[in-house]
C-alpha positions in Angstrom: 17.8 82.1 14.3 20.8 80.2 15.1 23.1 79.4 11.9 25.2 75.8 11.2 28.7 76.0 10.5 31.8 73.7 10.6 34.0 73.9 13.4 37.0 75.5 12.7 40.6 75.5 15.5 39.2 79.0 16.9 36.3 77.2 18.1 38.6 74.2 20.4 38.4 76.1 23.5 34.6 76.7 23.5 33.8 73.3 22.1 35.4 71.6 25.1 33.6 74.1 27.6 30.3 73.9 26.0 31.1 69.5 26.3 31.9 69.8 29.6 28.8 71.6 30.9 26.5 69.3 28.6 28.2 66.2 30.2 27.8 67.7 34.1 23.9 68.8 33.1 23.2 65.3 31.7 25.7 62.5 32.5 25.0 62.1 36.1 25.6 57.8 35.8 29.1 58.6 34.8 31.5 58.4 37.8 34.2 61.1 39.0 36.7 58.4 37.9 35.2 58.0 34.4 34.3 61.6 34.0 37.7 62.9 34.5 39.3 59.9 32.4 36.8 61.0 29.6 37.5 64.5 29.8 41.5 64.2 29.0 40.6 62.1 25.9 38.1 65.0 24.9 39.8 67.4 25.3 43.1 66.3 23.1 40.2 65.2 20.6 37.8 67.4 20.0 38.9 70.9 19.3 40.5 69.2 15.9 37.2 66.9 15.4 35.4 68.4 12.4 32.1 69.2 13.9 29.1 71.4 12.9 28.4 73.7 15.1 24.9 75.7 16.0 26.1 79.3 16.8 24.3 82.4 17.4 24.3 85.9 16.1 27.7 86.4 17.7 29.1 83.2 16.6 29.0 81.9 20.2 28.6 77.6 19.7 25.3 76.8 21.2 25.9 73.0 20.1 28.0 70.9 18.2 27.6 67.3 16.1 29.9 64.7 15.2 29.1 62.9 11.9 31.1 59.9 10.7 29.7 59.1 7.3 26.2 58.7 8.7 26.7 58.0 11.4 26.2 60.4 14.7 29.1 59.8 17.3 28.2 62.7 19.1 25.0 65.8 20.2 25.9 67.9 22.6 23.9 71.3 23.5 24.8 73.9 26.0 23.0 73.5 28.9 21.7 77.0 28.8 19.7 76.4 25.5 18.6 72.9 26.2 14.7 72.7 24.7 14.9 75.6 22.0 15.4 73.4 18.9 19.2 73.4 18.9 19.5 69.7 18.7 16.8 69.3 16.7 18.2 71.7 13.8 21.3 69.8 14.1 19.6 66.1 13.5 17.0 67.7 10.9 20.4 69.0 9.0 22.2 65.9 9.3 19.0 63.9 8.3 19.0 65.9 5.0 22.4 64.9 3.7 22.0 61.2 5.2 18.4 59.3 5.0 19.9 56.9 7.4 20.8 58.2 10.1 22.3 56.1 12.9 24.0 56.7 16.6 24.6 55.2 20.0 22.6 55.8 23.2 24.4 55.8 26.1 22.3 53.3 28.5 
């Protein structure tokens, strides 16, 4: 069973890897241009974000949210575990603390 956490600095360097292979898996409309552009701002962002992380039995992140009040800005899941309930345990925690949920879907 994977355990939620918060972030903490420790966890910057994984956080960005773990983004950066869940953006190659799944963002195949974004362009080399856009992908790179998006990566610098990332990656001075998000290792200070405070984000919950899924991690497993060696406290290796398996994936991470982004909550702004109730508000999702961000899921990401390592590409590795995509379809074993990782995302899912994420939402079903934020959806416990926040009845209204709401996000943006990248079109």
């Amino acid at each position: 069973m994977n355990t939620l956490r918060p972030s903490r600095a420790s966890d910057g360097n994984a956080v960005v890897d773990l983004w950066r292979r869940a953006v190659d898996a799944t963002h195949d409309f974004l362009s080399a241009e856009d992908r790179r552009a998006i990566d610098a701002e990332v990656a001075g962002f998000l290792p200070q974000a405070p984000l919950l992380l899924a991690v497993d039995a060696e406290d290796r992140p398996l994936g991470f949210m982004l909550l702004d009040g109730s508000h999702m800005e961000a899921l990401f899941i390592d590409p590795e575990v995509h379809g074993q309930g990782i995302g899912r345990q994420l939402v079903e925690h934020a959806l416990a603390e926040h009845s209204a949920l709401t996000t943006d879907v990248n079109a």
